[in-house]
N, CA, C and O atoms as CSV, one atom per row, in Angstrom:
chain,resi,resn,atom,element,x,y,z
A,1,UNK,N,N,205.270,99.686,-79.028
A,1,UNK,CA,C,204.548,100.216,-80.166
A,1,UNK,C,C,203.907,101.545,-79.774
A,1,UNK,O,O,203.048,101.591,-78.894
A,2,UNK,N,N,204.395,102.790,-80.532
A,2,UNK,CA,C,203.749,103.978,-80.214
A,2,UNK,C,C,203.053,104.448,-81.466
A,2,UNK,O,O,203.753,104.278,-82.465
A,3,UNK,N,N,201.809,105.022,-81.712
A,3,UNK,CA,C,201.391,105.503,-82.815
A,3,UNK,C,C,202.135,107.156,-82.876
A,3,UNK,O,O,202.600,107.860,-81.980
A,4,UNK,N,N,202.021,107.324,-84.060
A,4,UNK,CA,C,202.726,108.606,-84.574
A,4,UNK,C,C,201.959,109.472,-85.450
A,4,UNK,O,O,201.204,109.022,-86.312
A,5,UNK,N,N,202.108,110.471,-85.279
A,5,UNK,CA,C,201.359,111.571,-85.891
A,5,UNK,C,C,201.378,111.277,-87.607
A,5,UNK,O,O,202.357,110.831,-88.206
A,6,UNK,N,N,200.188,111.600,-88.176
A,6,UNK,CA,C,199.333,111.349,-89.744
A,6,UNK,C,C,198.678,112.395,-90.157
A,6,UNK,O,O,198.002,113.262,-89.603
A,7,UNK,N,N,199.120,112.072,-91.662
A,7,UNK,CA,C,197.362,113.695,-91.676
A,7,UNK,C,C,196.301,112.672,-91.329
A,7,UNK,O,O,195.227,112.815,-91.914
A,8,UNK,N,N,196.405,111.754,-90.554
A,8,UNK,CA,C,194.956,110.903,-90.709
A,8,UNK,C,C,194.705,111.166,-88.883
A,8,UNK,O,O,193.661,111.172,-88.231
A,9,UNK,N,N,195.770,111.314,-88.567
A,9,UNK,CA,C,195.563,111.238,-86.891
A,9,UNK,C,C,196.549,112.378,-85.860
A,9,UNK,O,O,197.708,112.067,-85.585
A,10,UNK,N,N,196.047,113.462,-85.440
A,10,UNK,CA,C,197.398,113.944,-84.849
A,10,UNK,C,C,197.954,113.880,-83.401
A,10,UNK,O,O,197.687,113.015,-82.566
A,11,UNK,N,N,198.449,114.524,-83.312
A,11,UNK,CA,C,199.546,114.259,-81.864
A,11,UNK,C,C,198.759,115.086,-80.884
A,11,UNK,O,O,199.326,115.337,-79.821
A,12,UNK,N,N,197.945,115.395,-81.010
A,12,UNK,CA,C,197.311,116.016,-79.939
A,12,UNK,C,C,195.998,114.608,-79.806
A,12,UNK,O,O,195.642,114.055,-78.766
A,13,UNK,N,N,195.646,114.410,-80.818
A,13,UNK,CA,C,194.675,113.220,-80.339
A,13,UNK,C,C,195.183,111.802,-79.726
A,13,UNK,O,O,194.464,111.184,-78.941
A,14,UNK,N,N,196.449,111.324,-80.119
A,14,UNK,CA,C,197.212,110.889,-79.576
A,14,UNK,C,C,197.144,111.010,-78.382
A,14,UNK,O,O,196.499,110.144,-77.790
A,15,UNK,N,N,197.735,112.047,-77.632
A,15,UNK,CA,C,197.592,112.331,-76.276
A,15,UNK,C,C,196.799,112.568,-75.509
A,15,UNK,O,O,196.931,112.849,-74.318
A,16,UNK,N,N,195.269,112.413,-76.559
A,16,UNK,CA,C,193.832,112.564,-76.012
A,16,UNK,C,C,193.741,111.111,-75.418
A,16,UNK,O,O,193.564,110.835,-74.232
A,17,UNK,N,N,193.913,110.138,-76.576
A,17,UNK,CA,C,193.768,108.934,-75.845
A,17,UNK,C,C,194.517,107.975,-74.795
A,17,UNK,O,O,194.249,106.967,-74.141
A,18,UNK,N,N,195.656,108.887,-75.007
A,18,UNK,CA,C,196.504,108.318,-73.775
A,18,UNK,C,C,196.331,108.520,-72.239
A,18,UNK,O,O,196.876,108.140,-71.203
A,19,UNK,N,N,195.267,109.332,-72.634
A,19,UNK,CA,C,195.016,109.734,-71.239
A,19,UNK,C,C,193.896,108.596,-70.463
A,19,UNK,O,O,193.984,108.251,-69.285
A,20,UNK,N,N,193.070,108.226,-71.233
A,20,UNK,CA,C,191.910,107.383,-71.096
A,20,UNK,C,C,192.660,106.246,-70.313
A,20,UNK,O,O,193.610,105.660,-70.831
A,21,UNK,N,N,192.218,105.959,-69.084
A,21,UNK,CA,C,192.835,104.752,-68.112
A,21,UNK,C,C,191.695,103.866,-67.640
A,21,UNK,O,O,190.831,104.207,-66.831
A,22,UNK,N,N,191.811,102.515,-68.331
A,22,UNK,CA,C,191.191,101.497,-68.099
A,22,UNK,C,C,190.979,100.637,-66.974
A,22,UNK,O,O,191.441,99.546,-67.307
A,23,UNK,N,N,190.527,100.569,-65.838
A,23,UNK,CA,C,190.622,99.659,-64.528
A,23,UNK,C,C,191.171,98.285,-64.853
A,23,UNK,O,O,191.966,97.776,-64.062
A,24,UNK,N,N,190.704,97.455,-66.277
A,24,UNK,CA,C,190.727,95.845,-65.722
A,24,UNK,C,C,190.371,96.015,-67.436
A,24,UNK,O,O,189.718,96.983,-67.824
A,25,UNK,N,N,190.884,94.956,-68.398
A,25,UNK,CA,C,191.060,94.882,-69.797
A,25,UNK,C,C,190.319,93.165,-69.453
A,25,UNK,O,O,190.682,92.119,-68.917
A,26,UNK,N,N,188.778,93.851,-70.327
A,26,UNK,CA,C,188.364,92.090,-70.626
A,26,UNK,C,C,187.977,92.167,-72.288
A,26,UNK,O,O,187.375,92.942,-73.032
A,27,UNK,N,N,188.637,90.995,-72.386
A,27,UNK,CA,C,188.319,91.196,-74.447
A,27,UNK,C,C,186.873,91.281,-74.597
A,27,UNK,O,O,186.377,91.999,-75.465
A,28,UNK,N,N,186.215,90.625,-73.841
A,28,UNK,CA,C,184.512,90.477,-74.242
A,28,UNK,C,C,184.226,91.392,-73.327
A,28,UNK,O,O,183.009,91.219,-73.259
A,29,UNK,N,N,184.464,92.242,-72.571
A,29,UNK,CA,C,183.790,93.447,-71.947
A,29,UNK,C,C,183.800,94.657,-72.996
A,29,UNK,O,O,184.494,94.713,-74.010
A,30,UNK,N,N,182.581,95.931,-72.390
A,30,UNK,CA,C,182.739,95.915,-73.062
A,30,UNK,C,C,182.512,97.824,-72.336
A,30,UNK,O,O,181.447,98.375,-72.057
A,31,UNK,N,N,183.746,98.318,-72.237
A,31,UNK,CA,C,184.308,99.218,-70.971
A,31,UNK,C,C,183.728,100.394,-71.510
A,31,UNK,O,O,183.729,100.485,-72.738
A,32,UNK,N,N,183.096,101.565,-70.659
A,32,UNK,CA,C,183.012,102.622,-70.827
A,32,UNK,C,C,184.185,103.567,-70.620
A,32,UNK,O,O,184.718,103.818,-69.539
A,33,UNK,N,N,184.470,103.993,-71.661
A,33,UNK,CA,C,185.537,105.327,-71.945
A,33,UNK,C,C,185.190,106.284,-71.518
A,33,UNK,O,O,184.282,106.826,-72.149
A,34,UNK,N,N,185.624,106.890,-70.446
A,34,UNK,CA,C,185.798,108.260,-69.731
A,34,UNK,C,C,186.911,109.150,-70.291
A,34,UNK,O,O,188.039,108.948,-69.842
A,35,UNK,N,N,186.766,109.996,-71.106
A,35,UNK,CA,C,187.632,111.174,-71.480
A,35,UNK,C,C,187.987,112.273,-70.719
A,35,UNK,O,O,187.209,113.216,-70.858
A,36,UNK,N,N,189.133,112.503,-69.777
A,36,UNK,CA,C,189.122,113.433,-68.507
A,36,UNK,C,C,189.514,114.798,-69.569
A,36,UNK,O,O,190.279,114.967,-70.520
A,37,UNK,N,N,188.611,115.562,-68.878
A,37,UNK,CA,C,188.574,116.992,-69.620
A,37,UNK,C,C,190.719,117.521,-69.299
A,37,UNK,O,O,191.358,117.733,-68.269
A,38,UNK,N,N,191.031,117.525,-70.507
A,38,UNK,CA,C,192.469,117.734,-70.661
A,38,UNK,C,C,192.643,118.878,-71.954
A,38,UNK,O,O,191.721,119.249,-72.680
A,39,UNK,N,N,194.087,119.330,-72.034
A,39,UNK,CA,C,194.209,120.395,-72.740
A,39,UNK,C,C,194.385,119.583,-74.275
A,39,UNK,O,O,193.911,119.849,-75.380
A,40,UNK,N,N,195.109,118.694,-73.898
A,40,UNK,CA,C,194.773,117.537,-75.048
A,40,UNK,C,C,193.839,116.936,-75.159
A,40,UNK,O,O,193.735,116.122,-76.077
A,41,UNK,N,N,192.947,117.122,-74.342
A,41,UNK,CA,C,191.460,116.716,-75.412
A,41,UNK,C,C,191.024,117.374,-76.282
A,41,UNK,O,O,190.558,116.936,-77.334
A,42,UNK,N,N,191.154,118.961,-75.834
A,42,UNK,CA,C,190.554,120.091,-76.633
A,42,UNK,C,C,191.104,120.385,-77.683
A,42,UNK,O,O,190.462,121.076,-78.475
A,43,UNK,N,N,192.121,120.066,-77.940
A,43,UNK,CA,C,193.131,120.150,-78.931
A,43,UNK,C,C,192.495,119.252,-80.031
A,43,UNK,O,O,192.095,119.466,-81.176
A,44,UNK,N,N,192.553,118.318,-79.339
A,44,UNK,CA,C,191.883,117.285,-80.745
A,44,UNK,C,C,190.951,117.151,-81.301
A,44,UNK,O,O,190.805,116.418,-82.279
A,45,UNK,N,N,190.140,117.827,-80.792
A,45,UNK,CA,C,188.620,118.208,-81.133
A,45,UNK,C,C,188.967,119.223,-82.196
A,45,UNK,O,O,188.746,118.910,-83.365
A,46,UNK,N,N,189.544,120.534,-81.891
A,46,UNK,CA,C,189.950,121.413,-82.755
A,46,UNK,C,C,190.751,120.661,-84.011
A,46,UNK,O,O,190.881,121.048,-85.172
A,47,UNK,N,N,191.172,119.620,-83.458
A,47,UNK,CA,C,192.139,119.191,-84.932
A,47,UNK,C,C,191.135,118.567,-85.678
A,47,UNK,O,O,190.957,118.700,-86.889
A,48,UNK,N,N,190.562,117.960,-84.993
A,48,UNK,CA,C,189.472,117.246,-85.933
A,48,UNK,C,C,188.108,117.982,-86.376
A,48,UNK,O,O,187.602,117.775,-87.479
A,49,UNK,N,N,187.607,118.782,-85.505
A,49,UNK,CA,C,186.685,120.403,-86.311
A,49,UNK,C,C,187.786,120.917,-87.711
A,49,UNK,O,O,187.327,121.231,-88.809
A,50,UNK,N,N,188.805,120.915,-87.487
A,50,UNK,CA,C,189.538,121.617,-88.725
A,50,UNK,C,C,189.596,120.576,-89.504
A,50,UNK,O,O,188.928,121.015,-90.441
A,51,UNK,N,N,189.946,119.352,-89.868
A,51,UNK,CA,C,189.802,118.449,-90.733
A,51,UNK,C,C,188.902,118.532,-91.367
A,51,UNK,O,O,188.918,119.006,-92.503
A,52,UNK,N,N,187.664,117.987,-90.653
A,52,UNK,CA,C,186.478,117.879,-91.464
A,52,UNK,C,C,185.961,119.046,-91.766
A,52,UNK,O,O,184.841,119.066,-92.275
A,53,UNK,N,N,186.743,120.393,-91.489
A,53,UNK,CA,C,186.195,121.629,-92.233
A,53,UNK,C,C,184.715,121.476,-91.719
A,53,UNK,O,O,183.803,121.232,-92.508
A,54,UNK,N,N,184.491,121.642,-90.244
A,54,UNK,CA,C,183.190,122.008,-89.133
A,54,UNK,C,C,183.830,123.519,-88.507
A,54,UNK,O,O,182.873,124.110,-88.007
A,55,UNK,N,N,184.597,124.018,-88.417
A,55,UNK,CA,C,184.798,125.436,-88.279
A,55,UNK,C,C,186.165,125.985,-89.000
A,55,UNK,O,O,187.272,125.462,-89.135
A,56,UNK,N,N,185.795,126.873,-89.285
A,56,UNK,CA,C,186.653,128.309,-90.513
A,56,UNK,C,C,188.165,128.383,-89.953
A,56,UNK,O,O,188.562,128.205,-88.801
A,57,UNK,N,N,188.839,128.679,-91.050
A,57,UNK,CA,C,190.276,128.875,-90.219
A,57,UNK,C,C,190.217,130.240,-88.856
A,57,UNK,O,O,190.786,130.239,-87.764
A,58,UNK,N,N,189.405,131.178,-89.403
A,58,UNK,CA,C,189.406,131.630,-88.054
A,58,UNK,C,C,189.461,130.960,-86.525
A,58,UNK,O,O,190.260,130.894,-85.591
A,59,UNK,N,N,188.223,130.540,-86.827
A,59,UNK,CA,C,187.574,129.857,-85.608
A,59,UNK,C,C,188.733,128.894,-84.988
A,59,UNK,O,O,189.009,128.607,-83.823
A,60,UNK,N,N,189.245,128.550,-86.116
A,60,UNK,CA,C,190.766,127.298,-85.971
A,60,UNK,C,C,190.884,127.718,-85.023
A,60,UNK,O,O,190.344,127.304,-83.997
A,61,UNK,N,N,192.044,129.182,-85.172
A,61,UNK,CA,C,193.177,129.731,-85.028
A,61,UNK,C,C,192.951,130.318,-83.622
A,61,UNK,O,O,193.714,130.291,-82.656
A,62,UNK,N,N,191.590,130.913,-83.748
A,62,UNK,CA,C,191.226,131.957,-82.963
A,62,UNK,C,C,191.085,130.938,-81.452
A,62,UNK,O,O,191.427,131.472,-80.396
A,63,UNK,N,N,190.479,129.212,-81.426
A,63,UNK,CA,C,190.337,128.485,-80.646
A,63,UNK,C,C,191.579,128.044,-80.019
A,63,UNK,O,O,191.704,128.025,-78.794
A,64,UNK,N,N,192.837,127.559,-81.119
A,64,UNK,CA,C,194.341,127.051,-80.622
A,64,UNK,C,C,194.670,127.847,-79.759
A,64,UNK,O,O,194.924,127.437,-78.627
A,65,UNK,N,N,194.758,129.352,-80.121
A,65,UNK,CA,C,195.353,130.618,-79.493
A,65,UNK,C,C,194.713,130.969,-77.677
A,65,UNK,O,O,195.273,131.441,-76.687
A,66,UNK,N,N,193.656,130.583,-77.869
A,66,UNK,CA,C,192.888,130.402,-76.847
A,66,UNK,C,C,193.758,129.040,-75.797
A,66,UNK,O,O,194.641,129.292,-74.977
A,67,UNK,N,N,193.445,128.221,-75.980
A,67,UNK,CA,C,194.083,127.661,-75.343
A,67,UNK,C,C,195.277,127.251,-75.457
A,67,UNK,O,O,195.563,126.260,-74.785
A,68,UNK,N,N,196.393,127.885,-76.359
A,68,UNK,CA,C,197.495,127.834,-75.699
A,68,UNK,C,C,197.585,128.889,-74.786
A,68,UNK,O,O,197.816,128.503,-73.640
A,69,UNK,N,N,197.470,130.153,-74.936
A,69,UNK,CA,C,197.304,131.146,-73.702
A,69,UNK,C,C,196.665,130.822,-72.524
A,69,UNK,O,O,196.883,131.450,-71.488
A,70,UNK,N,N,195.722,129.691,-72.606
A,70,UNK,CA,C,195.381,129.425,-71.195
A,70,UNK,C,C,196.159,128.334,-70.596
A,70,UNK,O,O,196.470,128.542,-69.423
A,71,UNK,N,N,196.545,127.246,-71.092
A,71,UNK,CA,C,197.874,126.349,-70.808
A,71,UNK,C,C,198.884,127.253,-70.272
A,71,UNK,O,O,199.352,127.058,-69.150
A,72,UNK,N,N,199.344,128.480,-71.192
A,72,UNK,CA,C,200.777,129.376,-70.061
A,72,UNK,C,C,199.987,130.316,-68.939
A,72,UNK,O,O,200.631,130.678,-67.955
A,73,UNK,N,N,198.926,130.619,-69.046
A,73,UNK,CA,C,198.360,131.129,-68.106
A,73,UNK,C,C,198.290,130.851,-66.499
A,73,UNK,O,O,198.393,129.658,-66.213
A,74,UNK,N,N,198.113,131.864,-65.262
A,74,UNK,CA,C,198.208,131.457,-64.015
A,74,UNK,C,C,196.336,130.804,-63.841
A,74,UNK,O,O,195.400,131.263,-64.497
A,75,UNK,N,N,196.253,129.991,-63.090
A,75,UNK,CA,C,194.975,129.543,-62.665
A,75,UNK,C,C,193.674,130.807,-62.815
A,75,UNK,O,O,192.928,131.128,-63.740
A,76,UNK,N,N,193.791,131.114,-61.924
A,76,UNK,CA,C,192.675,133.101,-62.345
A,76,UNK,C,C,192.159,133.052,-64.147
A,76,UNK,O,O,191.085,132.759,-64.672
A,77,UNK,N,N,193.398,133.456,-64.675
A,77,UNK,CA,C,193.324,133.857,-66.042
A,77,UNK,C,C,192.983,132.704,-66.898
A,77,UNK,O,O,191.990,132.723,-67.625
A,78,UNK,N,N,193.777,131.718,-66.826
A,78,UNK,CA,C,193.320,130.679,-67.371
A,78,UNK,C,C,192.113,129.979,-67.342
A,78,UNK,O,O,191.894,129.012,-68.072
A,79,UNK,N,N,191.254,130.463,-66.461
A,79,UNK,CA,C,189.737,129.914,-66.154
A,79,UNK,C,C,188.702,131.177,-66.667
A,79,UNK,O,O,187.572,130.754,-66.909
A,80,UNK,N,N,188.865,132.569,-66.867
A,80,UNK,CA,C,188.829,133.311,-67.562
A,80,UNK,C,C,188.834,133.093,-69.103
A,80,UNK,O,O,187.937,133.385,-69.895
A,81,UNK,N,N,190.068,132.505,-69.361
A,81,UNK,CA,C,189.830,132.826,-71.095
A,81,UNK,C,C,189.220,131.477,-71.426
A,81,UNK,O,O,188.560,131.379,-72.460
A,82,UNK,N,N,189.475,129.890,-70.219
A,82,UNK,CA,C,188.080,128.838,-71.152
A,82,UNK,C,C,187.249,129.201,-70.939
A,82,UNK,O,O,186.499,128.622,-71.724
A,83,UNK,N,N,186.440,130.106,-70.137
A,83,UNK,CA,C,184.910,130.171,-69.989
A,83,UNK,C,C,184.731,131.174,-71.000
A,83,UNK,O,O,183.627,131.221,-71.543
A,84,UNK,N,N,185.648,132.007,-71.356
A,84,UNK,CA,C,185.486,132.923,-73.018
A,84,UNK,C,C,185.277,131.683,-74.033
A,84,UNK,O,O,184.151,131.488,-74.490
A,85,UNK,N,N,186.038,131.093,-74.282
A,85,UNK,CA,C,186.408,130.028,-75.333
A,85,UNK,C,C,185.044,129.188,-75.313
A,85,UNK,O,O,184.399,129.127,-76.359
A,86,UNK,N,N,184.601,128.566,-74.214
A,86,UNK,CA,C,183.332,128.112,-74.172
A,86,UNK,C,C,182.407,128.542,-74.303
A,86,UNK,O,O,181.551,127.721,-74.634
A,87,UNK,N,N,181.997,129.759,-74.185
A,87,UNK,CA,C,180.778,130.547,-74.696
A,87,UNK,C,C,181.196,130.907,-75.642
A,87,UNK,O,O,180.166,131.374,-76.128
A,88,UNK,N,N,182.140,131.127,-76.545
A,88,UNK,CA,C,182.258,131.592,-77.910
A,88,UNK,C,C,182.088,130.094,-78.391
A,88,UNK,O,O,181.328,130.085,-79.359
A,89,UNK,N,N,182.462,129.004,-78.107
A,89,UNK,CA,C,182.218,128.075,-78.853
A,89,UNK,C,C,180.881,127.121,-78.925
A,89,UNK,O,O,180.433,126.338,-79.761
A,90,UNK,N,N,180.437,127.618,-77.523
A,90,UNK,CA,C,178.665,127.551,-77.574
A,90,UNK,C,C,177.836,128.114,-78.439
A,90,UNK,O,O,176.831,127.500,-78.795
A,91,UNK,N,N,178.205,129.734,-79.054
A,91,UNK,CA,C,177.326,130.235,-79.733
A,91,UNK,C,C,177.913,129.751,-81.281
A,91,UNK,O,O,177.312,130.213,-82.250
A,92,UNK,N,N,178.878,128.986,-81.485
A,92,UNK,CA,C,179.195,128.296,-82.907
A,92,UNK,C,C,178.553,127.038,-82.757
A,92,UNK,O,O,178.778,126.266,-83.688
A,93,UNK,N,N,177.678,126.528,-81.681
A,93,UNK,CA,C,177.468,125.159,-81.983
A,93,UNK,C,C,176.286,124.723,-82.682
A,93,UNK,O,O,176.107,123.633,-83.227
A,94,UNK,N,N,175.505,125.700,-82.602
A,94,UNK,CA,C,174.020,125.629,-83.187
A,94,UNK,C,C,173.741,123.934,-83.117
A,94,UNK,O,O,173.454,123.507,-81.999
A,95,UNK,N,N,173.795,123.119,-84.046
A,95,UNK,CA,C,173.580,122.069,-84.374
A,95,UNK,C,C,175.219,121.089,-84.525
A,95,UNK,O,O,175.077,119.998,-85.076
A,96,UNK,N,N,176.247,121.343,-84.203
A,96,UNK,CA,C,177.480,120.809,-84.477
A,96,UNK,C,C,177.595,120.160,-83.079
A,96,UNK,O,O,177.502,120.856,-82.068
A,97,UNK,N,N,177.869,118.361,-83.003
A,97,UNK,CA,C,177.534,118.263,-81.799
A,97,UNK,C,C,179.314,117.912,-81.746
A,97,UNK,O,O,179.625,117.403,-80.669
A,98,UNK,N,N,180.186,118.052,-82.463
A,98,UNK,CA,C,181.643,118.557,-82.154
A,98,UNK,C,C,182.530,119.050,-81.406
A,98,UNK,O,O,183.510,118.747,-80.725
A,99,UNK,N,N,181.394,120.588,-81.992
A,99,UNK,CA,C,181.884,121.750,-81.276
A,99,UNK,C,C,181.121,121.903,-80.130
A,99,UNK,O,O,181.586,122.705,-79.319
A,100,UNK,N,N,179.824,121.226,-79.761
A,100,UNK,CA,C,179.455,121.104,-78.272
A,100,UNK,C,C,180.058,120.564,-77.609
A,100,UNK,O,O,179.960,120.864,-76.419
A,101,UNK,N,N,181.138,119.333,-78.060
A,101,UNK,CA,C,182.018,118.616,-77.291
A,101,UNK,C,C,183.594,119.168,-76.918
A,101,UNK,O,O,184.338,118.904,-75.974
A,102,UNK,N,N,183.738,119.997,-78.021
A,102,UNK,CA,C,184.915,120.680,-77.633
A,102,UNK,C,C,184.173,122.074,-76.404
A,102,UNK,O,O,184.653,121.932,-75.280
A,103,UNK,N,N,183.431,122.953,-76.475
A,103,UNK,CA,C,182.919,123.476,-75.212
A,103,UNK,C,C,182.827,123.243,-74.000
A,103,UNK,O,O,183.067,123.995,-73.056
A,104,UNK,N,N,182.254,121.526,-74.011
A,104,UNK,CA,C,182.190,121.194,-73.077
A,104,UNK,C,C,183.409,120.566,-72.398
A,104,UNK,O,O,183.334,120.379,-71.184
A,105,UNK,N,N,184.488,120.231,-73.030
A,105,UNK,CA,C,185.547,119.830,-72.608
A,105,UNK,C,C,186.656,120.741,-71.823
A,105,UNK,O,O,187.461,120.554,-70.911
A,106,UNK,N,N,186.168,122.100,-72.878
A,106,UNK,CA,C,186.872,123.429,-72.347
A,106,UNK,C,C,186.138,123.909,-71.343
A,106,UNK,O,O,186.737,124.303,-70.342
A,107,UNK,N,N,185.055,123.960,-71.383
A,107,UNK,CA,C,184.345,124.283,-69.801
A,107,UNK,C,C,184.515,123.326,-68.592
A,107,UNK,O,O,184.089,123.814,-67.546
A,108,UNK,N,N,184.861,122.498,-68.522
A,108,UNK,CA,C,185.465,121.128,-67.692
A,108,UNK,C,C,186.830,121.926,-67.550
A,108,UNK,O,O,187.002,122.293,-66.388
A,109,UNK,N,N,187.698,122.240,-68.292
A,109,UNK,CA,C,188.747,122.697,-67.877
A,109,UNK,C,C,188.749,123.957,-66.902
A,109,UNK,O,O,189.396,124.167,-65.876
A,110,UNK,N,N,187.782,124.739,-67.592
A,110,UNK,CA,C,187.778,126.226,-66.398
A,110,UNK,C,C,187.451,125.375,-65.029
A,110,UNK,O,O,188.368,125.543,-64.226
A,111,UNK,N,N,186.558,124.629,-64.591
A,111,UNK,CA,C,186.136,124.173,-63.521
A,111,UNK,C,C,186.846,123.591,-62.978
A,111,UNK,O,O,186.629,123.516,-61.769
A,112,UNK,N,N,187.899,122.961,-63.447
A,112,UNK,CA,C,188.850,122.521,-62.727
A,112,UNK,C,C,190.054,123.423,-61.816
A,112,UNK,O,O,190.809,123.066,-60.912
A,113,UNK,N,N,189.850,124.752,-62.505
A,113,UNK,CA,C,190.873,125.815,-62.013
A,113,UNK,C,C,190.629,126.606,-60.781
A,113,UNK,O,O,191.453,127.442,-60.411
């Protein structure tokens, strides 16, 4: 059983949660979810900021573009344009605790580089 992309759910969030790896599955436990800062996490955040119409098609477009250029990017550059992406998406967060989560996910990514 694989879930499949919806306007209700997309393929980038999909692959957000596939990433999430569980030690030990107890039905009555009751497990903390660790989300490892991934390019598909950030993605889905953006898909889901654009859904609920929490940032402008700019901001969309201007965020995807961002990190697909840093996905083809060499390590250097690519840690360069998330720490752009994260401070541009810091100063959109005012009160959106979303888009603090997509920042912070993208700033997890520069740090990893």
């Amino acid at each position: 059983f694989e879930l499949e992309a919806t306007p209700y759910i997309t393929q980038n969030e999909i692959d957000a949660a596939n990433t999430v790896k569980l030690d030990y599955l107890n039905a009555q436990g009751q497990p903390k979810f660790v989300w490892p800062k991934t390019f598909a996490l950030s993605k889905a955040y953006v898909d889901q900021l654009e859904r609920n119409k929490e940032l402008d098609n700019a901001a969309v477009k201007m965020a995807r573009q961002s990190l697909a250029n840093a996905e083809a990017a060499n390590p250097k550059v690519r840690k360069k344009i998330l720490t752009e992406l994260a401070d541009t998406m810091d100063g959109m967060a005012s009160d959106n605790e979303k888009v603090k989560m997509l920042a912070e996910s993208v700033r997890g990514l520069a740090s990893n580089q």
